[in-house]
mmCIF file as gemmi writes it, N, C-alpha and C atoms, coordinates in Angstrom:
data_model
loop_
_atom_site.group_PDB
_atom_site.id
_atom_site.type_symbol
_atom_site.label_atom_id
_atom_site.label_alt_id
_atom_site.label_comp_id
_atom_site.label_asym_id
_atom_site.label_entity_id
_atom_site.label_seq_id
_atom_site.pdbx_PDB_ins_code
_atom_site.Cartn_x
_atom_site.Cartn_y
_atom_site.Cartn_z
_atom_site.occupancy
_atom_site.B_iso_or_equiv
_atom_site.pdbx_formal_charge
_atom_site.auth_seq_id
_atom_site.auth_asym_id
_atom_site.pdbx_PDB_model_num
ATOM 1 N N . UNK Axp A 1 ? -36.624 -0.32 -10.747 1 0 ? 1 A 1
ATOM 2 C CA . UNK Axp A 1 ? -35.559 0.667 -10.592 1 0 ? 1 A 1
ATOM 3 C C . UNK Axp A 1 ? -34.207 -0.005 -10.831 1 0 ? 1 A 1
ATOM 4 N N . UNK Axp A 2 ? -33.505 1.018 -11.658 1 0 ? 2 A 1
ATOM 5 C CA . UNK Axp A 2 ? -32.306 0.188 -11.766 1 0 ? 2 A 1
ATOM 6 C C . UNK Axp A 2 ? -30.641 0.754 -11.112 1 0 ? 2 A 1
ATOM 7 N N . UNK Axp A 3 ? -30.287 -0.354 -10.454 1 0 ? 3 A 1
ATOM 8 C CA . UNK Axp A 3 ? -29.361 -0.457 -9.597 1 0 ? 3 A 1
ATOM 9 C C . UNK Axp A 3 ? -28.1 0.443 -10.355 1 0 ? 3 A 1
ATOM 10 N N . UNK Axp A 4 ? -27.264 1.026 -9.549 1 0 ? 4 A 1
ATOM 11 C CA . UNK Axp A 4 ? -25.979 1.495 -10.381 1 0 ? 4 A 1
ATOM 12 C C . UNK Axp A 4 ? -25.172 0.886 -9.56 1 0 ? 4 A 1
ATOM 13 N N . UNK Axp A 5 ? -24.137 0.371 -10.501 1 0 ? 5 A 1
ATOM 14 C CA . UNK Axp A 5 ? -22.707 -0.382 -10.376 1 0 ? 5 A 1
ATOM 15 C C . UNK Axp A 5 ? -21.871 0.49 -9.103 1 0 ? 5 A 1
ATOM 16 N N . UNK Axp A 6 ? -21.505 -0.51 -7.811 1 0 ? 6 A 1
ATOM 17 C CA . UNK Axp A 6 ? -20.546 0.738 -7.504 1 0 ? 6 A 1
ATOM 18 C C . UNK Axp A 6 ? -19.175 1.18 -8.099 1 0 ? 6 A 1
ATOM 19 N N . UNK Axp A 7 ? -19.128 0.627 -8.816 1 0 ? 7 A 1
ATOM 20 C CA . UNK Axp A 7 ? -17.623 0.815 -9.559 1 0 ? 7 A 1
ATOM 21 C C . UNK Axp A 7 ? -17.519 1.734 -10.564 1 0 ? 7 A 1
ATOM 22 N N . UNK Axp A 8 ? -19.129 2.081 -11.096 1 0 ? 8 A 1
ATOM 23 C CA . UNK Axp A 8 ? -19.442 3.57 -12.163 1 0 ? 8 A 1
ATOM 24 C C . UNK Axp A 8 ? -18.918 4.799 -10.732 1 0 ? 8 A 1
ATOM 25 N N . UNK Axp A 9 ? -19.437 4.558 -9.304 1 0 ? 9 A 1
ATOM 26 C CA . UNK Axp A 9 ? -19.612 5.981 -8.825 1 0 ? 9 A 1
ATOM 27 C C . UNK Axp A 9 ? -18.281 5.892 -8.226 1 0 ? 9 A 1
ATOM 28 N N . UNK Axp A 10 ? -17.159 5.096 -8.069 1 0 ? 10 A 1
ATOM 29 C CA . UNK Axp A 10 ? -16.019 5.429 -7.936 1 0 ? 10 A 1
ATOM 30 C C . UNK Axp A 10 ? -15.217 6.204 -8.783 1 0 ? 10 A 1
ATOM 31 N N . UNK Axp A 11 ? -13.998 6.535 -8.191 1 0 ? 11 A 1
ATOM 32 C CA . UNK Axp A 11 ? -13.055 8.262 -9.01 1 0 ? 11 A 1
ATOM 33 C C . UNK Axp A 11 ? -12.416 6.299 -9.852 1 0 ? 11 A 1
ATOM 34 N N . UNK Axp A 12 ? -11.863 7.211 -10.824 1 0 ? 12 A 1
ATOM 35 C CA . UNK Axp A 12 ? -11.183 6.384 -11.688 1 0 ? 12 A 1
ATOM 36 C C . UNK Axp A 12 ? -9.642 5.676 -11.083 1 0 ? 12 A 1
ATOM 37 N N . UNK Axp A 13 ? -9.063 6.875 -10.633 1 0 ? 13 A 1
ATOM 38 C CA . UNK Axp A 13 ? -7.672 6.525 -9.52 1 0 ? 13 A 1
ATOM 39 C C . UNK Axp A 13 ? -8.099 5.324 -8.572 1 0 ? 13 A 1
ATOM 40 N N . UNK Axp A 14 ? -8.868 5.067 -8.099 1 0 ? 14 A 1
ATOM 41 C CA . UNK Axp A 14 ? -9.337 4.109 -7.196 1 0 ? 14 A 1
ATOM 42 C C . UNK Axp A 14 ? -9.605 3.132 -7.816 1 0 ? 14 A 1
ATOM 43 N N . UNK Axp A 15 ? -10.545 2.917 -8.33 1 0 ? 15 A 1
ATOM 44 C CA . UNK Axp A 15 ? -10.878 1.718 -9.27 1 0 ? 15 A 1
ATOM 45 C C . UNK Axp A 15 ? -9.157 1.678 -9.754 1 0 ? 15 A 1
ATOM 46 N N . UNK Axp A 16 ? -8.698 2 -10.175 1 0 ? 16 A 1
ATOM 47 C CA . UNK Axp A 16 ? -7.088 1.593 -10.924 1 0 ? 16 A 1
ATOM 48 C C . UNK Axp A 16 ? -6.562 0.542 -9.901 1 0 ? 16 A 1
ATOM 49 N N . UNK Axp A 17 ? -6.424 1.19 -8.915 1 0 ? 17 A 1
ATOM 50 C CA . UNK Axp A 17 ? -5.827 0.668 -7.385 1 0 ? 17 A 1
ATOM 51 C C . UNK Axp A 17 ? -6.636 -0.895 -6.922 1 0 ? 17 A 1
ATOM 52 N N . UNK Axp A 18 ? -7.734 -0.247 -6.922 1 0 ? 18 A 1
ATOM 53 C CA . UNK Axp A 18 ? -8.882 -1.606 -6.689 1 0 ? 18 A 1
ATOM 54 C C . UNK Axp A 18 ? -8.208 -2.715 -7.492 1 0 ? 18 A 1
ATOM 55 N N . UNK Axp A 19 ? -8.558 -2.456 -8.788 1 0 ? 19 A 1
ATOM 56 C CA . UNK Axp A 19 ? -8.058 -3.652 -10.319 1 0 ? 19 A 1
ATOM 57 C C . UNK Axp A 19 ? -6.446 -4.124 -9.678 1 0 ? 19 A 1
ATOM 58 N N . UNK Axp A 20 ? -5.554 -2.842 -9.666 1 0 ? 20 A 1
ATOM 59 C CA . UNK Axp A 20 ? -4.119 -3.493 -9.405 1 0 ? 20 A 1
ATOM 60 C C . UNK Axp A 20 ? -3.76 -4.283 -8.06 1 0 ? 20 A 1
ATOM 61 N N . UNK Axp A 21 ? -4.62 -4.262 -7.079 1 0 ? 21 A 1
ATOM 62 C CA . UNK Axp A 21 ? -4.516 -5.096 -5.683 1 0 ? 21 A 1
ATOM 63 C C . UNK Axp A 21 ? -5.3 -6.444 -5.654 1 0 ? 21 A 1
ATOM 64 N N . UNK Axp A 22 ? -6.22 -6.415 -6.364 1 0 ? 22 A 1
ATOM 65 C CA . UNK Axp A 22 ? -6.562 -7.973 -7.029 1 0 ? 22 A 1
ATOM 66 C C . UNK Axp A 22 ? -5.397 -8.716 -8.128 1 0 ? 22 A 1
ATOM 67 N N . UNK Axp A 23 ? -4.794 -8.088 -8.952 1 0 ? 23 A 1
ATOM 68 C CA . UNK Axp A 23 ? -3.941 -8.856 -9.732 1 0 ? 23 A 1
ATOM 69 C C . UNK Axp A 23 ? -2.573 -9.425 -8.864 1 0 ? 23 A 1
ATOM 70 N N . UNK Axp A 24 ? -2.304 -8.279 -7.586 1 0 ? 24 A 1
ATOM 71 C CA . UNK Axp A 24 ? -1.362 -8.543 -7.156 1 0 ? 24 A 1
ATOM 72 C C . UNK Axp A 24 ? -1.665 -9.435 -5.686 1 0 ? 24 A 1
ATOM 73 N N . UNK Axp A 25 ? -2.739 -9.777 -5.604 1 0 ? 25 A 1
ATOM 74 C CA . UNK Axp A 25 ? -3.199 -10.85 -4.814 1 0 ? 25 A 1
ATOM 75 C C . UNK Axp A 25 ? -3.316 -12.168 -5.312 1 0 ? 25 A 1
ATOM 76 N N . UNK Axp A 26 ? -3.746 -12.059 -6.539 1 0 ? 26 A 1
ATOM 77 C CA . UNK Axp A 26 ? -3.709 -13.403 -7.248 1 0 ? 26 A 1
ATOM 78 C C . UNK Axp A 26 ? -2.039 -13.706 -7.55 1 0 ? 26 A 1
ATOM 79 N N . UNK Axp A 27 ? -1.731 -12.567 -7.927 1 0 ? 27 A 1
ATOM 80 C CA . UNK Axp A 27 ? -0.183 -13.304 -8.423 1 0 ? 27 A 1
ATOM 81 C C . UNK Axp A 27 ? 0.636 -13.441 -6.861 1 0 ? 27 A 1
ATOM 82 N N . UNK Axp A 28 ? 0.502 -12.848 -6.206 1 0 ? 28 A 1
ATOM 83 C CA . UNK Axp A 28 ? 2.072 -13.223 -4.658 1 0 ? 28 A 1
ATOM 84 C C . UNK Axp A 28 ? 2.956 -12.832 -4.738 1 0 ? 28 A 1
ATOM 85 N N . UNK Axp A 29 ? 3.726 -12.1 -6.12 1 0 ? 29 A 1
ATOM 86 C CA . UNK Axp A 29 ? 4.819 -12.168 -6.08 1 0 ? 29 A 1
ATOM 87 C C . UNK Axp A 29 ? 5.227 -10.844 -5.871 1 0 ? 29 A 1
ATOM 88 N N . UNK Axp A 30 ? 6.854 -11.088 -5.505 1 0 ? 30 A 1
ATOM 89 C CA . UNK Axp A 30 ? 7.85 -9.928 -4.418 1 0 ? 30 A 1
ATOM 90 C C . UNK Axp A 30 ? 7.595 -8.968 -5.798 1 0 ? 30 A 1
ATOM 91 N N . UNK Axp A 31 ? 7.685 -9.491 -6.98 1 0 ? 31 A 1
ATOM 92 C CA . UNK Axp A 31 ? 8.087 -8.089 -7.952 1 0 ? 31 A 1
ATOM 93 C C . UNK Axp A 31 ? 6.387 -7.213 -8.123 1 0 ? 31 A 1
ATOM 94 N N . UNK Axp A 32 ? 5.65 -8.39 -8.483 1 0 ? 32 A 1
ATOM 95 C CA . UNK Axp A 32 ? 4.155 -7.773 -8.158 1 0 ? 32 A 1
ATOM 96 C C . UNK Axp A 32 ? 3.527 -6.886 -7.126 1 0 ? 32 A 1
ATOM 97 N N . UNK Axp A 33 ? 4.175 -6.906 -5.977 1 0 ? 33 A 1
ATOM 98 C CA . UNK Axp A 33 ? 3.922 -6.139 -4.553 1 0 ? 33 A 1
ATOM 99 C C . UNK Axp A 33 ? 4.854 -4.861 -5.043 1 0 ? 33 A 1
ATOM 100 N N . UNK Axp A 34 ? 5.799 -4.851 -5.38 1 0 ? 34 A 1
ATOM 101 C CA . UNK Axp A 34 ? 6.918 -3.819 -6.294 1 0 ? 34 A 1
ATOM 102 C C . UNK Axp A 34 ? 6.054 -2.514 -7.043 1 0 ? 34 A 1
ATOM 103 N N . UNK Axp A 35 ? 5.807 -3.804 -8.027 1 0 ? 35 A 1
ATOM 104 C CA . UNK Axp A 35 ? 4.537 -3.045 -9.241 1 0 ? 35 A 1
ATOM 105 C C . UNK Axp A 35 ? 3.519 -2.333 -8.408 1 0 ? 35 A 1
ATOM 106 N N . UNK Axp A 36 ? 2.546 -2.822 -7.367 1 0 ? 36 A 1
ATOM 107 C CA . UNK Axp A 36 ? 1.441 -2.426 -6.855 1 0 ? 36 A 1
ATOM 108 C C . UNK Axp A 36 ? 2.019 -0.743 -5.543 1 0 ? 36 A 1
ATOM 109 N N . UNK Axp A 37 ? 3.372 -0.949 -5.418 1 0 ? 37 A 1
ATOM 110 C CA . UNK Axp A 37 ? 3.666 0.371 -4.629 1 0 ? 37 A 1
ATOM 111 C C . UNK Axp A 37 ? 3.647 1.425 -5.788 1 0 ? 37 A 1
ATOM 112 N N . UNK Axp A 38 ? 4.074 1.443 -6.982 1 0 ? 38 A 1
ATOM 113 C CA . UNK Axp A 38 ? 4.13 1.965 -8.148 1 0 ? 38 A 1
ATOM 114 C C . UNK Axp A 38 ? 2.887 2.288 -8.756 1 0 ? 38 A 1
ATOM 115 N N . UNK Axp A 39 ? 1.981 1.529 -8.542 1 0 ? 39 A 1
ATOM 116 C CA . UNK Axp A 39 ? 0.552 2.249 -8.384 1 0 ? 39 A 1
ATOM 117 C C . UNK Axp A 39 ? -0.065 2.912 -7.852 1 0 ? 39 A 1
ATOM 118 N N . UNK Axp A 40 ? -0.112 2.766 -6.559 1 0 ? 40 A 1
ATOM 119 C CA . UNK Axp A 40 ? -0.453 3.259 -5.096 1 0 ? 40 A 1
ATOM 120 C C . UNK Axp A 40 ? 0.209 4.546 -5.41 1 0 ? 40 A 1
ATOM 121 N N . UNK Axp A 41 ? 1.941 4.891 -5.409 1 0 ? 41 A 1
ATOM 122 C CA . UNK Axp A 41 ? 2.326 5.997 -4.983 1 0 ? 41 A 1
ATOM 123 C C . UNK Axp A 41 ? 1.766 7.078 -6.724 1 0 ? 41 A 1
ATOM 124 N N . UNK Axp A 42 ? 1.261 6.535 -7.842 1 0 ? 42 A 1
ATOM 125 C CA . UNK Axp A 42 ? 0.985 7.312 -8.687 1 0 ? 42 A 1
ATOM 126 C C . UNK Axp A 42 ? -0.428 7.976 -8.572 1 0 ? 42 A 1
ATOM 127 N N . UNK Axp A 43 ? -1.484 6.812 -7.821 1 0 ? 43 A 1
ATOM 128 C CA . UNK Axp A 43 ? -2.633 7.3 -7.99 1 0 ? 43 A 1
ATOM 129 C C . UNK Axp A 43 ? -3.407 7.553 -6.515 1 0 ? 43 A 1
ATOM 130 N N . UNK Axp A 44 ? -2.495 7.174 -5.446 1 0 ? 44 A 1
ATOM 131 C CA . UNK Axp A 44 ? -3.482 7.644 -4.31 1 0 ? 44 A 1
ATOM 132 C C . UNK Axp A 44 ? -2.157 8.79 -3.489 1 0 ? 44 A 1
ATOM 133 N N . UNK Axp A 45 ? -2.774 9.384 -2.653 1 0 ? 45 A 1
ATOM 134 C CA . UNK Axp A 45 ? -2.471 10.604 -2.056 1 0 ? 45 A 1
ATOM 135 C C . UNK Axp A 45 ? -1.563 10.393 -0.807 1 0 ? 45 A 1
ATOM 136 N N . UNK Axp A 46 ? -0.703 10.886 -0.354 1 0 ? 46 A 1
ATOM 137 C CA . UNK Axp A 46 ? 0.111 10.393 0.559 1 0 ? 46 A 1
ATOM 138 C C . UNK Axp A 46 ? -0.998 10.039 2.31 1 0 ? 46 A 1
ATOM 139 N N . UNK Axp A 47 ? -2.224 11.033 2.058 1 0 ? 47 A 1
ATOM 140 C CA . UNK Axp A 47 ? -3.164 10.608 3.473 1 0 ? 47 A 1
ATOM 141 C C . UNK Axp A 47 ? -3.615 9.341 3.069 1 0 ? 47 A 1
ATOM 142 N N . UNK Axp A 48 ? -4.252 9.007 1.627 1 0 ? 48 A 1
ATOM 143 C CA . UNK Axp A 48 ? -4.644 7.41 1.761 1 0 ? 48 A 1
ATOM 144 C C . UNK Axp A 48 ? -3.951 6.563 1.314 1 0 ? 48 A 1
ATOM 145 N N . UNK Axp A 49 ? -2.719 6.45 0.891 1 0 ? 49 A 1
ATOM 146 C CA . UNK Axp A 49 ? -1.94 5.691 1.014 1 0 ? 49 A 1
ATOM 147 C C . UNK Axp A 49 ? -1.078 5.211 3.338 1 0 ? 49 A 1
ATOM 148 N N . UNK Axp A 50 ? -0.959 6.408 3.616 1 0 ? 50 A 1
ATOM 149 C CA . UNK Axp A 50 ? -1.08 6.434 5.315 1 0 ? 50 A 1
ATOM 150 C C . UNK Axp A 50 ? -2.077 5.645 5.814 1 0 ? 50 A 1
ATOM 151 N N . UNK Axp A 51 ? -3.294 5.556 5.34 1 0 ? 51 A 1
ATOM 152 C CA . UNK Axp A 51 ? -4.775 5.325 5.862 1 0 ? 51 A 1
ATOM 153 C C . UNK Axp A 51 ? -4.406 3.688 5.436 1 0 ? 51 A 1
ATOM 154 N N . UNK Axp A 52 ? -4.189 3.412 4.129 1 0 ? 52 A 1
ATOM 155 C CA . UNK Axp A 52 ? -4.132 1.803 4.189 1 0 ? 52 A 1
ATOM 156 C C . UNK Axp A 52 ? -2.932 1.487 5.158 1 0 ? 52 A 1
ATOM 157 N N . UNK Axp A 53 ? -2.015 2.046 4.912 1 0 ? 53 A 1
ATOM 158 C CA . UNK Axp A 53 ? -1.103 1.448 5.548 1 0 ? 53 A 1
ATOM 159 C C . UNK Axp A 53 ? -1.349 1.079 7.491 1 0 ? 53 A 1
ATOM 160 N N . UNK Axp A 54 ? -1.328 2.343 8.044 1 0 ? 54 A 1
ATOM 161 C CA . UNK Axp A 54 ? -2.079 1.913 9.268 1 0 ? 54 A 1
ATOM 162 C C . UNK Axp A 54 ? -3.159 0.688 9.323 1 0 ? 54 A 1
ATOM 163 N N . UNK Axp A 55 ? -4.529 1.127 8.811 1 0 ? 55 A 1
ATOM 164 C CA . UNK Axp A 55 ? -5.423 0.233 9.024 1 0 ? 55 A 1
ATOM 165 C C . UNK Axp A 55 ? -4.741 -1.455 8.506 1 0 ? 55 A 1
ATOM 166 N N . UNK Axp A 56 ? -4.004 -1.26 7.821 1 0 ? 56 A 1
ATOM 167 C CA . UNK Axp A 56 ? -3.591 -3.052 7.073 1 0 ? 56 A 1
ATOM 168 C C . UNK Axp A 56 ? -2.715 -3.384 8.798 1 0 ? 56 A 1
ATOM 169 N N . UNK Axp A 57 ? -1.963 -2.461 9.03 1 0 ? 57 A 1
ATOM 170 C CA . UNK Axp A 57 ? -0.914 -2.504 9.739 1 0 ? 57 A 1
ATOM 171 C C . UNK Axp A 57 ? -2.23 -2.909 11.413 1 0 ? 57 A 1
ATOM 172 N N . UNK Axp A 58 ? -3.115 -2.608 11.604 1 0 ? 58 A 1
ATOM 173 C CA . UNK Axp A 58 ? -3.816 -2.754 12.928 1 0 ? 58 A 1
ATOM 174 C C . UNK Axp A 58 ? -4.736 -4.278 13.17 1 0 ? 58 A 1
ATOM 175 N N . UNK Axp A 59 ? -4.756 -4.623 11.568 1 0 ? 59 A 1
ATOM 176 C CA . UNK Axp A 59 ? -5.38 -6.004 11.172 1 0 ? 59 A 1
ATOM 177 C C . UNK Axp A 59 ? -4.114 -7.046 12.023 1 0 ? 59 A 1
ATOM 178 N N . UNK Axp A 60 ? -3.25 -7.053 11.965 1 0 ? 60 A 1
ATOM 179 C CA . UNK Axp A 60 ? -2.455 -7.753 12.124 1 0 ? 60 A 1
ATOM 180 C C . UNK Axp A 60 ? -2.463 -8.071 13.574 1 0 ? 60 A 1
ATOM 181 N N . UNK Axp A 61 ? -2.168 -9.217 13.938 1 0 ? 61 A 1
ATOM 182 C CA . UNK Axp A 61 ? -1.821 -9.749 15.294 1 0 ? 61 A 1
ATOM 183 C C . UNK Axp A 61 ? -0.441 -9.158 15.753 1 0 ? 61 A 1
ATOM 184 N N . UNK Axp A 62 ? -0.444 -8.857 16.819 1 0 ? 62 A 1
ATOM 185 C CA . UNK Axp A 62 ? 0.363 -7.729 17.99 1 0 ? 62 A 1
ATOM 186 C C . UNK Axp A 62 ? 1.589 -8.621 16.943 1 0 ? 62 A 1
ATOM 187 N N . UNK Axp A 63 ? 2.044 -9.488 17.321 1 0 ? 63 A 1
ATOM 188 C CA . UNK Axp A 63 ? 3.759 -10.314 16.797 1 0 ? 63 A 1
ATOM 189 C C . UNK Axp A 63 ? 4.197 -9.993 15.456 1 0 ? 63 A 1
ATOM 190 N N . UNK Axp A 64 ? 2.604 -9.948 14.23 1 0 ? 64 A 1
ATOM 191 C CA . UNK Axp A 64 ? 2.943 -9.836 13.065 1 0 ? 64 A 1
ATOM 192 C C . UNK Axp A 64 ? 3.255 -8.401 12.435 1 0 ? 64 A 1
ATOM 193 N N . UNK Axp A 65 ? 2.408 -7.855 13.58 1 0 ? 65 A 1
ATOM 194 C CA . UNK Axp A 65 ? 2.602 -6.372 13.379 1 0 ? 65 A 1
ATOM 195 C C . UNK Axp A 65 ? 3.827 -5.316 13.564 1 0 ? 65 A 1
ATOM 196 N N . UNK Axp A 66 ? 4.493 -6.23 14.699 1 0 ? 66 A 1
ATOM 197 C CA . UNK Axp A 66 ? 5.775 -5.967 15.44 1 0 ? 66 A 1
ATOM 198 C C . UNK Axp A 66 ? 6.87 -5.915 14.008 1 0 ? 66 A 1
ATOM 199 N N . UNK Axp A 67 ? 6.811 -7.226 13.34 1 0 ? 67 A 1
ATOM 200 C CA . UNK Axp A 67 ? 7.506 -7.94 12.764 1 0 ? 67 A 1
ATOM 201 C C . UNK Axp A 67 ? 8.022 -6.925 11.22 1 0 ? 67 A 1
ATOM 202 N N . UNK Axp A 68 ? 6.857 -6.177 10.723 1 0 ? 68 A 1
ATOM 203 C CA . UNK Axp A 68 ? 6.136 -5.508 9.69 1 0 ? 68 A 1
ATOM 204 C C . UNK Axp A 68 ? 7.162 -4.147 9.746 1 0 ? 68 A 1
ATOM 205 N N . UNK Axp A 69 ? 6.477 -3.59 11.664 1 0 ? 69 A 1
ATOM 206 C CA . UNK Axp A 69 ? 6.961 -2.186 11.879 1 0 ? 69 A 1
ATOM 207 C C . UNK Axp A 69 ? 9.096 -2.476 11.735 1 0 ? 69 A 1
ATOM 208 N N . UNK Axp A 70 ? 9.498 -3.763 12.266 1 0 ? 70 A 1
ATOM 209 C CA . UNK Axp A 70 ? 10.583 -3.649 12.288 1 0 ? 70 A 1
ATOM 210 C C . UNK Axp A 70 ? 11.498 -3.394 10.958 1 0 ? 70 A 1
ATOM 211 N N . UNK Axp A 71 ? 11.003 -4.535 9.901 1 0 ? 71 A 1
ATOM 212 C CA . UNK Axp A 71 ? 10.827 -4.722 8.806 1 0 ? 71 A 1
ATOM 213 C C . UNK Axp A 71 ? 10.867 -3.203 7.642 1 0 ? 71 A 1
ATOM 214 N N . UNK Axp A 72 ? 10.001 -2.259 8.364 1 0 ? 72 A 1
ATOM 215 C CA . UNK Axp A 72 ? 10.379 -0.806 7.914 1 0 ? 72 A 1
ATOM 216 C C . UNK Axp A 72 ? 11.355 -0.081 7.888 1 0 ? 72 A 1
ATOM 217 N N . UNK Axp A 73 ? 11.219 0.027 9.879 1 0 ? 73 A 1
ATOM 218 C CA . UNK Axp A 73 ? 12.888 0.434 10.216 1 0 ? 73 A 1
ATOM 219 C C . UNK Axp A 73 ? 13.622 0.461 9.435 1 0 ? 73 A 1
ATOM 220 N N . UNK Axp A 74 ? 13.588 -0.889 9.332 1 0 ? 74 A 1
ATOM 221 C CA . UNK Axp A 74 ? 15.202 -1.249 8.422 1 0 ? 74 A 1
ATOM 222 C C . UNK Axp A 74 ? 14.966 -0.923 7.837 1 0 ? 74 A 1
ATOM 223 N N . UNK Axp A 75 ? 14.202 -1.152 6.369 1 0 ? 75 A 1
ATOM 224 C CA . UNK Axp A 75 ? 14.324 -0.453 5.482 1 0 ? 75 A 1
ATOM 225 C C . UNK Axp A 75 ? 14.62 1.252 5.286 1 0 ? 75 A 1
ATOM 226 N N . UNK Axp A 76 ? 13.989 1.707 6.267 1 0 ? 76 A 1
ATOM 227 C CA . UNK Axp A 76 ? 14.479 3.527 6.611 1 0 ? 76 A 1
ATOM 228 C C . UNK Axp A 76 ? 16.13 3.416 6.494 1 0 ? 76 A 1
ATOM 229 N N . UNK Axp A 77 ? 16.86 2.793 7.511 1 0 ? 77 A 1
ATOM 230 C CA . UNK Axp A 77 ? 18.043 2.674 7.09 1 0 ? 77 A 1
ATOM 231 C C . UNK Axp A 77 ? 18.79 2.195 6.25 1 0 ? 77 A 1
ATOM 232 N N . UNK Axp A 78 ? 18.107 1.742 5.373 1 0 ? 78 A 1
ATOM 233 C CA . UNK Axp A 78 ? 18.449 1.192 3.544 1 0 ? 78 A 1
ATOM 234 C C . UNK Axp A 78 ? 19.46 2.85 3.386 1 0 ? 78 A 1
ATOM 235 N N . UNK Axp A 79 ? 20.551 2.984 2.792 1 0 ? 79 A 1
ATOM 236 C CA . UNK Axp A 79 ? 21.471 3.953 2.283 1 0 ? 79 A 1
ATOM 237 C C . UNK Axp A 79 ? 20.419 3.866 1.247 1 0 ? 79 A 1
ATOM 238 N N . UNK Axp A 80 ? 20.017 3.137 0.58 1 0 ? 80 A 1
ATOM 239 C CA . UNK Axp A 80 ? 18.981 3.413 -0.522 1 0 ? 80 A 1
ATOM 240 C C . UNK Axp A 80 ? 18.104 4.363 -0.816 1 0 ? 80 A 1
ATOM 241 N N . UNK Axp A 81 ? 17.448 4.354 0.757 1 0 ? 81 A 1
ATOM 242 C CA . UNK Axp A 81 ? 15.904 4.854 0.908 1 0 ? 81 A 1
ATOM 243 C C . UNK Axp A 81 ? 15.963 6.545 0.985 1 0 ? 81 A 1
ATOM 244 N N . UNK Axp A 82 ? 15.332 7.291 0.374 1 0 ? 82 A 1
ATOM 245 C CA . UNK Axp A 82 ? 15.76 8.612 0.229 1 0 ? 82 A 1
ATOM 246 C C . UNK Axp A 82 ? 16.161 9.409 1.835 1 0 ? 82 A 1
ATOM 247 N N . UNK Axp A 83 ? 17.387 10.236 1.467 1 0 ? 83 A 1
ATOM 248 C CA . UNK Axp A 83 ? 17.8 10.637 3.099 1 0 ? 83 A 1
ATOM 249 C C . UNK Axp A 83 ? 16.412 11.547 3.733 1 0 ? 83 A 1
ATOM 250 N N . UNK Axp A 84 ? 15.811 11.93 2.979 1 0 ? 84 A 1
ATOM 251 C CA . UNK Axp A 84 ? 14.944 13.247 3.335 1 0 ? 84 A 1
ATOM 252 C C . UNK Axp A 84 ? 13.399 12.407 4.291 1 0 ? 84 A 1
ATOM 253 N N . UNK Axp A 85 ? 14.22 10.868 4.463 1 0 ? 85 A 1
ATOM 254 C CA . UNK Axp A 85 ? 12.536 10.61 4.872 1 0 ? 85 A 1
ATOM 255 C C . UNK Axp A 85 ? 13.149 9.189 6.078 1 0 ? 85 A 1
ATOM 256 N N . UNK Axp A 86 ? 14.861 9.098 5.295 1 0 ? 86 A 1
ATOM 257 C CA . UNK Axp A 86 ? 15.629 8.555 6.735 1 0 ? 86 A 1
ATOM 258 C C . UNK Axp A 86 ? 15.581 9.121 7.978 1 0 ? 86 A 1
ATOM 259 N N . UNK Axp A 87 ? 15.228 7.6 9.37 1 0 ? 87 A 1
ATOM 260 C CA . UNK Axp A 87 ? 15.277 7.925 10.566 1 0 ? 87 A 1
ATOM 261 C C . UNK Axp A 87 ? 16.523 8.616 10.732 1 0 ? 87 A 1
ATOM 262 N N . UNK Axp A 88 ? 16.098 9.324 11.98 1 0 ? 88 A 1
ATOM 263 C CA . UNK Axp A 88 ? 18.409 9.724 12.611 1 0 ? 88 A 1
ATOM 264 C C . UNK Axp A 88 ? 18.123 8.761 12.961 1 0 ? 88 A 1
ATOM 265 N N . UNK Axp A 89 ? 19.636 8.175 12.875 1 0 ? 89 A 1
ATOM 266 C CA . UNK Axp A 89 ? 20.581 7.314 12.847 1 0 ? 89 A 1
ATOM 267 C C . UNK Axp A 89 ? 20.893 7.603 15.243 1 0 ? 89 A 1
């Protein structure tokens, strides 16, 4: 009997994501992590993009996790970051 690949019975959007989080693991870099949100927000859905984010976010040791959530914050208050999704101030 012959075995099927799991990567045939995955949706194609996923496998994309899969491929682009290995390249951006091998490479490290700040602009590569850039590139890989630019993937994420084209091909996965705002619930599983939520879903990694939590679960990555629960891996973490209580300090690193702290560090991560603060790390957001701020960024929410980036004048940058679109107002419609800025904390009140």
């Amino acid at each position: 009997m012959k075995r099927t690949s799991f990567t045939k019975l995955m949706h194609r959007r996923h496998l994309s994501v899969t491929r682009a989080l290995g390249y951006v693991l091998t490479l490290g870099t700040v602009e590569g992590w850039s590139d890989f949100c630019a993937i994420i927000a084209a091909h996965l859905s705002d619930h599983e993009r939520a879903a990694i984010a939590f679960w990555a976010l629960r891996s973490l040791d209580p300090e690193h996790a702290d560090i991560v959530m603060r790390e957001a914050f701020d960024l929410m208050d980036d004048p940058g970051f679109p107002s419609d999704l800025r904390r009140a101030a």
